[in-house]
C-alpha positions, 0 to 999 in steps of 0.5 A: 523477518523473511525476506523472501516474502517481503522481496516476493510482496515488494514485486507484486506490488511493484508489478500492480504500480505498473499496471495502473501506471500504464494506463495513465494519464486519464481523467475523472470522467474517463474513468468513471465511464470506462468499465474496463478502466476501472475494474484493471485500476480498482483491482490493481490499486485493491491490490497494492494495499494489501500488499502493503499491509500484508507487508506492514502486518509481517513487518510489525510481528518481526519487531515483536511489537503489539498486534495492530487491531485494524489493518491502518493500525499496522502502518501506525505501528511501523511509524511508531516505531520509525520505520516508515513517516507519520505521514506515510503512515497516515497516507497509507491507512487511508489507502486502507480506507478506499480498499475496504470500500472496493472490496464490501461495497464496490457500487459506492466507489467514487471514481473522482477519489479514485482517479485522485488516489491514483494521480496524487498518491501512488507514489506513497506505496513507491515510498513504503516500499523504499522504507521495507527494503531499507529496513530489510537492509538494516536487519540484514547488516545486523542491526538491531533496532531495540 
């Protein structure tokens, strides 16, 4: 695995947490109504997941296990092969969910999902990237999880 890509993902991701961090709090209603809110919320939580497959996708080829179909697949595939907790897992592929409607069919986002993904869950990508760094240190000491 290359840990400079991983380390390069990892800061990106940190950096798109931040930004959406920095416009915290606000509620619901503020959002649904704030352009500029959304569009630097959206964007950067658009982002994060896919940095975070990006990072699942690179993750599931280096432990050479079978190529996941969709893009929620992947954290699937790094649960069963316990780098990261099932429910981590399934977190994150829902996360997948709210992207693919951000990016095909932007005019349905609902804010109210947004704003609770954004309060409840952001910290799920700080957990997944916890998880990579220290499976990234495991590969680095050696060790060898066949």
């Amino acid at each position: 695995m290359d840990r400079a890509v991983i380390d390069q993902k990892l800061e990106s991701l940190r950096r798109c947490l931040a930004r959406i961090r920095s416009k915290q709090p606000f509620t619901p209603e503020q959002l649904a109504s704030d352009f500029d809110l959304q569009d630097i919320v959206a964007l950067n939580l658009t982002r994060a997941v896919q940095l975070a497959v990006d990072m699942a996708a690179h993750m599931v080829a280096a432990l050479d296990l079978p190529a996941p179909s969709t893009m929620g697949e992947s954290f699937e595939c790094l649960a069963q092969a316990r780098v990261i907790d099932p429910s981590l897992a399934r977190q994150l592929k829902c996360a997948v969910g709210f992207r693919n409607v951000a990016v095909h069919n932007y005019s349905n986002v609902n804010w109210q999902t947004v704003h609770t993904i954004v309060d409840q869950h952001l910290q799920d990508f700080d957990a997944f990237a916890i998880a990579v760094l220290q499976h990234q240190d495991k590969l680095d000491a050696g060790f060898n999880p066949e």
